[in-house]
N, C-alpha and C positions, 0 to 999 in steps of 0.2 A: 563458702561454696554451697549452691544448692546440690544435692543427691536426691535422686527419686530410685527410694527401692521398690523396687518391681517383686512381688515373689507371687507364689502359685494360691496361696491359702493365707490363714491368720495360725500361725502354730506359735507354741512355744517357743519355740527357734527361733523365730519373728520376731517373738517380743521380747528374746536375748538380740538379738540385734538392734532395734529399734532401740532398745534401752542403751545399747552404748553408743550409737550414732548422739542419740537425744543430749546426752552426756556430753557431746563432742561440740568443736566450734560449728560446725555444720549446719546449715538450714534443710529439715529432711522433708520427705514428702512421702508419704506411702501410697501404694497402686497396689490393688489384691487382685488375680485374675479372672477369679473363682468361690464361691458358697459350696464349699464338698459334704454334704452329710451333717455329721452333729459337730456342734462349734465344738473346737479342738483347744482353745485359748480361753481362760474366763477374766484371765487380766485385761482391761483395755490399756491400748498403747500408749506409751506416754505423754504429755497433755501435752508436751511440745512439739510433736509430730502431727505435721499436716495430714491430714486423711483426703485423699483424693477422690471425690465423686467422678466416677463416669462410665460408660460403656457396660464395663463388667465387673464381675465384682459379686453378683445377685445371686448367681444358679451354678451349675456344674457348666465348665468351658465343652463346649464339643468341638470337634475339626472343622467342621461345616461353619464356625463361626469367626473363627480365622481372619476373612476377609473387615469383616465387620471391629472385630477387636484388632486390630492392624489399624484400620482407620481413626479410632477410637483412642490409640498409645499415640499416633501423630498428633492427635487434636490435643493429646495431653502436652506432650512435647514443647507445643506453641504456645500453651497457656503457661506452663512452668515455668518455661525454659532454664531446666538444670543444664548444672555443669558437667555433670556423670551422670549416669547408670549404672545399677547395681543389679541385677535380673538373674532370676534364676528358678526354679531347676533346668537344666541347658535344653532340650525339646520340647518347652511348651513358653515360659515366659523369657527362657534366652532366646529362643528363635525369634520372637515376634520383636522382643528389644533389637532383634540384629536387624530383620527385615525392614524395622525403621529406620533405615539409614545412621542412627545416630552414635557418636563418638565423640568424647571419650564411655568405652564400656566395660565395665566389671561383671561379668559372669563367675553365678556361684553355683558348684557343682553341689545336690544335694546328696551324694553318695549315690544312692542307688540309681541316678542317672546315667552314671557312666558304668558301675557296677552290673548292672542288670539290663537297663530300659536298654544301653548303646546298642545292644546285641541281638534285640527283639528281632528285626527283619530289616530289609535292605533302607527303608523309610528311615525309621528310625537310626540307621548310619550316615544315612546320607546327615540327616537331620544335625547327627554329633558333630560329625568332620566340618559342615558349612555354619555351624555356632562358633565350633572353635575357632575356625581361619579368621573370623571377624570381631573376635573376642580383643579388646585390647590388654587384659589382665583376666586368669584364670582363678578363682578361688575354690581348696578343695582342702577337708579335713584331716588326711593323711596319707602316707605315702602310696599307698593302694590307689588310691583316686589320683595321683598323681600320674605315676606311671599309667596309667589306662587311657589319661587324656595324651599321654606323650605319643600312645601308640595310636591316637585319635588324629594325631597332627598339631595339639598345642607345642610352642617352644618351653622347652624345659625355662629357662629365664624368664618366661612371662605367667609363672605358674606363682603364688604363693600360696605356703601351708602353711596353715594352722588347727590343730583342736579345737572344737567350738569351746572343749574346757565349761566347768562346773564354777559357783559361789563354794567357795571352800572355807568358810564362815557358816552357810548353811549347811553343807554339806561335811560334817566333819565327826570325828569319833567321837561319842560320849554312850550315857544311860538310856536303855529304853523299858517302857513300863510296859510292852505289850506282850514282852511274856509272860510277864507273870498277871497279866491280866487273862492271857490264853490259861492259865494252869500249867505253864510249861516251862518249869522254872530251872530242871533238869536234863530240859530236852536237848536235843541235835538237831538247830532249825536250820533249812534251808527256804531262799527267798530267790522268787520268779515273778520280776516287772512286765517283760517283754508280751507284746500285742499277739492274745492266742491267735494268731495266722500262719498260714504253711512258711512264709520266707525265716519262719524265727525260731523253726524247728521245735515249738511247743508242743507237738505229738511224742519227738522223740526224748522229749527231756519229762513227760508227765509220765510216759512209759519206765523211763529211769527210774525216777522216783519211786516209782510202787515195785520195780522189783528188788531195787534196795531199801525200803522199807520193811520188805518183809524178812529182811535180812539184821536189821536193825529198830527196835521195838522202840529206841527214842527218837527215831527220825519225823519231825515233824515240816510242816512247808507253808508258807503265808504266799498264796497264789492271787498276785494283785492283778486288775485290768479283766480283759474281757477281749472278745473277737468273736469276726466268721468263725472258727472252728470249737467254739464253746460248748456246743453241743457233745459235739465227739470227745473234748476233753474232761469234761465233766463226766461222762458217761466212761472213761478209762479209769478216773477215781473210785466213780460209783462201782462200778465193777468189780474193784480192787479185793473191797474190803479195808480196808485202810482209810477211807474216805472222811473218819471222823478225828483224823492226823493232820487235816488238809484245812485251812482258814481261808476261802473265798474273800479277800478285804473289797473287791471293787473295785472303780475308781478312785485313786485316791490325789488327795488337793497335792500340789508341789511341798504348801507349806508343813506338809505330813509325811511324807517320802522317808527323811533321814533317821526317824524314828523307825521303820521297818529294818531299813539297810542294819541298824543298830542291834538289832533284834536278834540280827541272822546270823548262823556260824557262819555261814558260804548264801554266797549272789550265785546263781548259775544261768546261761545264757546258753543257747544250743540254737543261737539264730545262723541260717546257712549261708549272710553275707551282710557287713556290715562296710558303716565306713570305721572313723572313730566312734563307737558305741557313747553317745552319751550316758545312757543308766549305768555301762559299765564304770566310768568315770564319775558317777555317784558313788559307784560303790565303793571303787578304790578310797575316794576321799572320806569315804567316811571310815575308811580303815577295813571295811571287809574283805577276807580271802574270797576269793573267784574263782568259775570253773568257767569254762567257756571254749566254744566250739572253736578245732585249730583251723581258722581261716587268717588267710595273710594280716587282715589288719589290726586281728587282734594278738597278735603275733608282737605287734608294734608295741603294744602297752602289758605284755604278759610273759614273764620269764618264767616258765617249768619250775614251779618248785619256787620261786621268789615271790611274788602277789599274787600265786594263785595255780592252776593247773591246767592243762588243757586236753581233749579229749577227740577221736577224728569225728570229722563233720558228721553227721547223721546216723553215726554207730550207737545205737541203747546201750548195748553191755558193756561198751565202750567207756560210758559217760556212769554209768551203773557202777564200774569198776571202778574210776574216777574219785566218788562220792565216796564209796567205800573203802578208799585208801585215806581219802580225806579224813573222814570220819576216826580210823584207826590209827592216824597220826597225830590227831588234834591237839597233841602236845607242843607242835609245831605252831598253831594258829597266832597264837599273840604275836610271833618274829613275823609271820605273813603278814601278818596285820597292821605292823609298822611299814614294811617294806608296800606296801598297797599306800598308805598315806604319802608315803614319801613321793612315792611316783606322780602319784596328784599332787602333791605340789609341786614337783619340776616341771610337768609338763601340762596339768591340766587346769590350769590356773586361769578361769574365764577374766578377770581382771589384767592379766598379762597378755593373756591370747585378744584379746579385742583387740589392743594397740597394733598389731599386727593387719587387721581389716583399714586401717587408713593408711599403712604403708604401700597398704594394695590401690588402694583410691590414689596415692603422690606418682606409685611405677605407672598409672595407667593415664595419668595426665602426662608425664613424664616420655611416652611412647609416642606424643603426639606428633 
């Protein structure tokens, strides 16, 4: 069967898909909508996936261009001609797969599309509700995105869920030498992946931090990644005093991630809406206890007290207290620590979870 995925950009995500498509009896085709900013992916796809020249693909998509990439996904359509469609985030690359009359189509929710974008203004609902009525299969990470499309107008029966799920080979508990490379052989580390940007609540969790710091003189923190809001976060550190507890790592490769997670007593996360958190699904698999903001969908993979803790959305003293209890119980951590593994293997098993994205591609030919 040919499949042509449609997605918005080239991410990580992409190339966890592209990679199990690749894998699959499938003949795949990729279609990018968009060039955003700085390349997000440094892996190229893999050699068995067709890369599709056309149209778009070069610059940032604007609305004004709509008409032009519409005509552009038909002309694709006639030279391919797949068996499915796979498209998504649902108002930008699922509208224009819908607008192209074509079917059979898989639409994949990327979280914050129904999360957040549905509820922008009356456009962007109309946008939701008229993707989803022509969707023939909904794809969406967890039960949060599910629900949201139901109250969007998808049928419950034409929805599958799964966790995008982690390599949990790669991702998995063992030694890491980057503390005692920091000097911090004693310390109380905490570790913070998430994109310094307002949706991930990184102001409220950098504020936490320094004022349980000064609460706890081993509290140290490996603050990986960067953003819009770097300035202001760096400048809460610098502030502090504290600031020489705080390791800026960067960017860091994928193939380097699991040594940080390893590193850390606690992952903490204080983003104010996710789907299934991928990094938090790093973390569990690699064994580490979690804090993380009490929003519904992390609700799904986080029991009070069993892989980890959680704190209310956007409260400091909140999350401050949290840490601090953490920290004061860390007699606890190793039983957390199992029970965080465990849970990534039941349910975030990227090897398990992909088989599930072609049962979505059989119900969607299946509907025809």
């Amino acid at each position: 069967m040919k499949v042509l995925y449609f997605s918005r950009d080239y991410t990580p995500h992409d190339h966890r898909f592209l990679s199990a498509l690749a894998e699959s009896e499938h003949d795949v085709y990729y279609l990018r909508l968009e060039r955003r900013g700085h390349q997000q992916e440094d892996r190229e796809p893999p050699a068995n996936v067709h890369i599709v020249q056309w149209d778009g693909g070069q610059k940032a998509a604007r609305f004004l261009d709509g008409p032009r990439l519409l005509s552009g996904l038909r002309k694709v359509i006639r030279q391919v001609k797949p068996d499915l469609i796979h498209a998504g985030p649902i108002q930008t690359v699922g509208l224009l797969a819908v607008l192209s009359g074509f079917h059979p189509l898989v639409t994949m929710s990327w979280g914050s599309d129904l999360l957040l974008d549905a509820a922008k203004n009356a456009w962007y609902r109309w946008a939701t509700r008229y993707v989803l009525k022509h969707s023939d299969v909904l794809i969406g990470d967890c039960e949060t995105v599910k629900h949201k499309a139901v109250d969007y107008g998808m049928p419950p029966e034409d929805i599958v869920t799964f966790p995008w799920g982690v390599d949990l080979e790669h991702f998995s508990p063992g030694e890491s030498r980057l503390r005692s490379q920091q000097g911090w052989g004693d310390a109380f580390v905490l570790l913070h992946t998430r994109t310094w940007a307002p949706l991930y609540g990184v102001d409220v969790f950098a504020k936490a931090f320094v004022q349980a710091a000064r609460q706890i003189p081993e509290l140290h923190l490996f603050m990986l990644g960067g953003g819009p809001l770097a300035q202001q976060i760096r400048g809460i550190f610098n502030q502090s005093g504290i600031q020489e507890r705080v390791h800026f790592a960067g960017q860091v490769a994928l193939a380097d991630l699991p040594e940080y997670y390893r590193a850390a007593d606690l992952y903490v996360s204080a983003s104010h809406s996710d789907g299934s958190s991928v990094s938090l699904m790093e973390a569990l698999a690699c064994g580490t206890p979690v804090i993380v903001s009490e929003i519904p969908s992390n609700a799904e993979w986080v029991t009070e007290g069993v892989q980890g803790w959680c704190f209310a959305d956007g409260d400091v003293d909140a999350l401050t207290e949290t840490i601090l209890d953490a920290y004061e119980n860390r007699q606890q951590l190793p039983k957390v620590s199992q029970a965080a593994r465990q849970q990534a293997e039941t349910r975030a098993d990227w090897t398990k979870n992909s088989k599930k994205l072609l049962r979505a591609y059989d119900l969607a030919i299946n509907n025809q």
